[in-house]
C-alpha positions as a Markdown table, in Angstrom:
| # | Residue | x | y | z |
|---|---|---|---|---|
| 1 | Unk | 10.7 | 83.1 | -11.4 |
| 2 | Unk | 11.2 | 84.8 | -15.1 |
| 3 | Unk | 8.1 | 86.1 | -16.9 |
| 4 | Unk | 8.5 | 85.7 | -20.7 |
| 5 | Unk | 6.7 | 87.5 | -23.6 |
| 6 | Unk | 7.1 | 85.6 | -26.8 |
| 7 | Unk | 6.9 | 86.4 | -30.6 |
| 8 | Unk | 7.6 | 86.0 | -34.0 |
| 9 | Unk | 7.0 | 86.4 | -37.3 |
| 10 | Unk | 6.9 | 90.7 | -36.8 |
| 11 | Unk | 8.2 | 91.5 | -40.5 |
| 12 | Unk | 9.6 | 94.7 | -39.9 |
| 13 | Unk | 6.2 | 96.0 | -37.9 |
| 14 | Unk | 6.1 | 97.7 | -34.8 |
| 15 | Unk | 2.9 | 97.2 | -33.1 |
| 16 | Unk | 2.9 | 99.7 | -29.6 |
| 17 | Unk | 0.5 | 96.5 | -27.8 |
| 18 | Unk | 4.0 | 94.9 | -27.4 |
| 19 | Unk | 5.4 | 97.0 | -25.0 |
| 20 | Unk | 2.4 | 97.0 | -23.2 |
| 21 | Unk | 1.8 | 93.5 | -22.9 |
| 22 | Unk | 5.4 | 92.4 | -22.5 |
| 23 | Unk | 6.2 | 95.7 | -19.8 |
| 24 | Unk | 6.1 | 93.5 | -17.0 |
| 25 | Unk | 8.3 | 90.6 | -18.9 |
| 26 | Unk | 11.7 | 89.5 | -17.5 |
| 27 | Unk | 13.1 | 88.3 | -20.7 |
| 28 | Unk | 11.5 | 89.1 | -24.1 |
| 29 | Unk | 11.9 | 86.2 | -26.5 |
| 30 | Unk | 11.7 | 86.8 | -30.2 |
| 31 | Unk | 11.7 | 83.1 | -32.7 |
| 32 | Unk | 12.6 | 84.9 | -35.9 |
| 33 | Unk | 12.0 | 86.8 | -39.2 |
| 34 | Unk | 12.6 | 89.9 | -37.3 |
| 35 | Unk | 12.9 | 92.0 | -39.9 |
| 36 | Unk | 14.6 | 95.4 | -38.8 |
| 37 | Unk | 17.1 | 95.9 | -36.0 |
| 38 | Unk | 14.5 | 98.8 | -34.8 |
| 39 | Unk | 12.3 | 96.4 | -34.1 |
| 40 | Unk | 14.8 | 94.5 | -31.7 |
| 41 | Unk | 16.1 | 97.4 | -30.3 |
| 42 | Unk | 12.8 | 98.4 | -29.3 |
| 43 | Unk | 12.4 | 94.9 | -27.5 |
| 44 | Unk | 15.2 | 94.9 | -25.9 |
| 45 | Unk | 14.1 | 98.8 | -24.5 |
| 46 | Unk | 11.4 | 96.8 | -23.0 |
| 47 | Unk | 13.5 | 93.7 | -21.4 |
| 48 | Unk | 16.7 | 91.7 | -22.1 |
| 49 | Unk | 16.1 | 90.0 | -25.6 |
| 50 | Unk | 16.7 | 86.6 | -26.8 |
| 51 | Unk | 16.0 | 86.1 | -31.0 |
| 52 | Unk | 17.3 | 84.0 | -33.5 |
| 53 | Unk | 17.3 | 85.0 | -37.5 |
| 54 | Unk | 15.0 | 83.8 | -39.6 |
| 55 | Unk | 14.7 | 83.1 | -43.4 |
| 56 | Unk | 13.7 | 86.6 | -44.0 |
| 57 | Unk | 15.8 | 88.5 | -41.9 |
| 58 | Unk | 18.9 | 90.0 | -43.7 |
| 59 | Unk | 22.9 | 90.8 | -42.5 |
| 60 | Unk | 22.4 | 93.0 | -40.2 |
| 61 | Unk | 19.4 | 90.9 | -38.0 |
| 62 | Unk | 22.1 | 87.8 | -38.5 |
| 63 | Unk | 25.4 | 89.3 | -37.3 |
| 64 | Unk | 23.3 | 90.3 | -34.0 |
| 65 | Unk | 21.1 | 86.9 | -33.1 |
| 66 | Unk | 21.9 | 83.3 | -34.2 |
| 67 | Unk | 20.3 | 80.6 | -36.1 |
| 68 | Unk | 19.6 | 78.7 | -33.0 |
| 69 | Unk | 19.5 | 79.3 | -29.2 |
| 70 | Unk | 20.0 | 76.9 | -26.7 |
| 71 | Unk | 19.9 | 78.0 | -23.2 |
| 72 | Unk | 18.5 | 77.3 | -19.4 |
| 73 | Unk | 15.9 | 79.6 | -18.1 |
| 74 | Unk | 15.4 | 78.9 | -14.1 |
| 75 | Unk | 15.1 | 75.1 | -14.6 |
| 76 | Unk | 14.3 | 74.5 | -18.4 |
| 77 | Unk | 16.4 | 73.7 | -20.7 |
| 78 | Unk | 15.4 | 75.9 | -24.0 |
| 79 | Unk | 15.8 | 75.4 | -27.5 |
| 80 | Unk | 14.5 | 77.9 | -30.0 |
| 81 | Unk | 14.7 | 78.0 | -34.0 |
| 82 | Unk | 12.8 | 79.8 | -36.1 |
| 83 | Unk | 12.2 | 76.9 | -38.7 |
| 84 | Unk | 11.4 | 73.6 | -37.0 |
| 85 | Unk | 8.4 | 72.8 | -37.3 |
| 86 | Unk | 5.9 | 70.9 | -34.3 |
| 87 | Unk | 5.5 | 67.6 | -32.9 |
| 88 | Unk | 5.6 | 64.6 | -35.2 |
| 89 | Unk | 6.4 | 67.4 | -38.5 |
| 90 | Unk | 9.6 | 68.5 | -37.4 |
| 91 | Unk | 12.0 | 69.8 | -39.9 |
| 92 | Unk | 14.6 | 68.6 | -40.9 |
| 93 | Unk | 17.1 | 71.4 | -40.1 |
| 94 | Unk | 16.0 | 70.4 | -35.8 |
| 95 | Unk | 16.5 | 67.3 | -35.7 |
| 96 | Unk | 20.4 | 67.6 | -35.2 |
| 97 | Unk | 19.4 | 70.0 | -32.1 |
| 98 | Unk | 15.8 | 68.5 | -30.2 |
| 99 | Unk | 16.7 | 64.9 | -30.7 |
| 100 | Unk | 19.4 | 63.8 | -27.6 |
| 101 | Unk | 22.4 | 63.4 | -28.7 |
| 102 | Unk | 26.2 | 62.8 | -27.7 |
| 103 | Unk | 28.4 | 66.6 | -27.7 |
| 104 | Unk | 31.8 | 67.2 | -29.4 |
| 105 | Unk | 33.5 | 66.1 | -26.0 |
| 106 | Unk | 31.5 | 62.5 | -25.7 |
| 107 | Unk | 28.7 | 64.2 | -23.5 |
| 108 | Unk | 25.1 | 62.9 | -23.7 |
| 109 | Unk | 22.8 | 66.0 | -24.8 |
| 110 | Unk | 19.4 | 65.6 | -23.8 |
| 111 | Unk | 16.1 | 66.9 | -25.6 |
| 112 | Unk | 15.3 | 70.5 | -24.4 |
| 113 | Unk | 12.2 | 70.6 | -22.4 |
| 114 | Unk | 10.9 | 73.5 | -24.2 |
| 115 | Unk | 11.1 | 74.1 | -27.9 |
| 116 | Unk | 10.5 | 77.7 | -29.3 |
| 117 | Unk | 9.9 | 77.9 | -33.2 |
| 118 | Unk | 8.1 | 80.4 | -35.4 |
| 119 | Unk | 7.9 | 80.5 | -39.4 |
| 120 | Unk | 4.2 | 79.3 | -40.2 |
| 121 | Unk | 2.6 | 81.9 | -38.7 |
| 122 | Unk | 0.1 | 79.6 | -37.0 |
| 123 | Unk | -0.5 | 79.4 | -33.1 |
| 124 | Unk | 0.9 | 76.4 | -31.6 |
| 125 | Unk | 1.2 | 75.1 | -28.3 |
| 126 | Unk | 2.3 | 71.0 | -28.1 |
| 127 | Unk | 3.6 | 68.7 | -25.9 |
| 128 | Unk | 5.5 | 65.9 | -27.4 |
| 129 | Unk | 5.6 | 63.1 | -25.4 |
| 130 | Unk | 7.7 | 61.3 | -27.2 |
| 131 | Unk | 10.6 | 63.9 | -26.0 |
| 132 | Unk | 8.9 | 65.1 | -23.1 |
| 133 | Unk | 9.0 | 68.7 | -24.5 |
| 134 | Unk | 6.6 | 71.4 | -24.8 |
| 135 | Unk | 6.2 | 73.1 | -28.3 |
| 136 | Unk | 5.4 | 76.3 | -28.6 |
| 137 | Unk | 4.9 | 78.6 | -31.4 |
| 138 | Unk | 3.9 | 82.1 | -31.1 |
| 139 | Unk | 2.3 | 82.4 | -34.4 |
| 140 | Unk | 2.9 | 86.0 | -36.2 |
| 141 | Unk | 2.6 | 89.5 | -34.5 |
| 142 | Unk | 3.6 | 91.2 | -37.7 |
| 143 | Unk | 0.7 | 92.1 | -40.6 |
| 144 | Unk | 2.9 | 90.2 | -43.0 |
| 145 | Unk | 1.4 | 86.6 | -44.2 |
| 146 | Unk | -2.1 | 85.1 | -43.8 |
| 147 | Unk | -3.0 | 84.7 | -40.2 |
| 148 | Unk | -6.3 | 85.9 | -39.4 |
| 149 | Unk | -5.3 | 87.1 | -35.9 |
| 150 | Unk | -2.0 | 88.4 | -34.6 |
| 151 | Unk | -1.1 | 86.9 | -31.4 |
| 152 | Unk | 1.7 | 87.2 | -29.0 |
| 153 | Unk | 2.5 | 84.1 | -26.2 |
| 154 | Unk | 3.4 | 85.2 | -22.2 |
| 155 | Unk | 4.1 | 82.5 | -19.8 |
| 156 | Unk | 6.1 | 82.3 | -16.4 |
| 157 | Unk | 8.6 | 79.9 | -15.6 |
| 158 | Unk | 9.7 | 78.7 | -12.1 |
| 159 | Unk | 12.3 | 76.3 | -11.0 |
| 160 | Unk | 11.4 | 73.7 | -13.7 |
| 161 | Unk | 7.8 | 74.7 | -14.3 |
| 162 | Unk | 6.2 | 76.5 | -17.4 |
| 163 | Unk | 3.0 | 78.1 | -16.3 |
| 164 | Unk | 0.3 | 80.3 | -16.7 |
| 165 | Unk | 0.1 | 80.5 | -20.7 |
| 166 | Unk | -1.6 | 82.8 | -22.1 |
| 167 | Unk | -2.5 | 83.4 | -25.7 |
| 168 | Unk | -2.6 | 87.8 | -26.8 |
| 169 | Unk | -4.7 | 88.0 | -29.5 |
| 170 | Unk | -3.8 | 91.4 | -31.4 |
| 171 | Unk | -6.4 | 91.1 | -33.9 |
């Protein structure tokens, strides 16, 4: 069983509420436009990190995380991207990733069963049935943009379960 504390959208801001709701996090993941490497330094203080870059984030944030992650957490297959849209408006720039597809070696890729994607700065959480994947987006916990609240995302997973979501609403 992994506990996750999600996030995106921080913009360079520190906000102390992270470590204390993502303190008793497994694995902290971050879905882009960082900002500062302090910022992901002082994430990954609090529990192994997993971020990709976003359209903000500059040299420094991109030599250190990737444009996309794909990766299995207990029994989920994960995909996170900082631009990608949500269920039935995904961007362009996913589709080469969520949709299945066949590898470089002739291998059938199937869609993730959790998709992880930041950039509007609105709180999303989605199943797409089509794909049998859950959307989530964390909305922003940074003051930059114009969400009304800041929120940050913690779930659990187990086996191949994704459980107990809960929405942190940082004001």
């Amino acid at each position: 069983m992994k506990h996750i504390g999600l996030l995106s959208d921080t913009h360079s801001h520190w906000d102390d509420r992270y470590a204390r709701y993502f303190g008793s996090c497994d694995e902290i993941w971050h879905a882009g436009d960082i900002g500062t490497t302090s910022v992901a330094d002082a994430l990954a203080r609090i529990a192994p990190l997993r971020a990709v870059y976003g359209n903000i984030d500059t040299l420094d944030i991109r030599r250190e995380y990737p444009l996309v992650q794909r990766f299995m957490c207990e029994g989920v297959d994960v995909l996170m991207k900082h631009i990608g849209g949500y269920p039935g408006r995904y961007d362009r720039s996913v589709m080469q990733y969520l949709y299945p597809h066949m590898d470089g070696e002739g291998n059938q890729v199937p869609a993730p069963r959790l998709f992880i994607s930041g950039h509007s700065h609105i709180l999303k959480v989605m199943m797409d049935t089509r794909l049998g994947c859950l959307h989530i987006n964390p909305g922003a916990a940074g003051l930059y943009g114009q969400q009304a609240v800041r929120t940050l995302v913690r779930f659990t997973i187990e086996g191949a379960d994704i459980r107990n979501l809960e929405v942190i609403e940082l004001g």
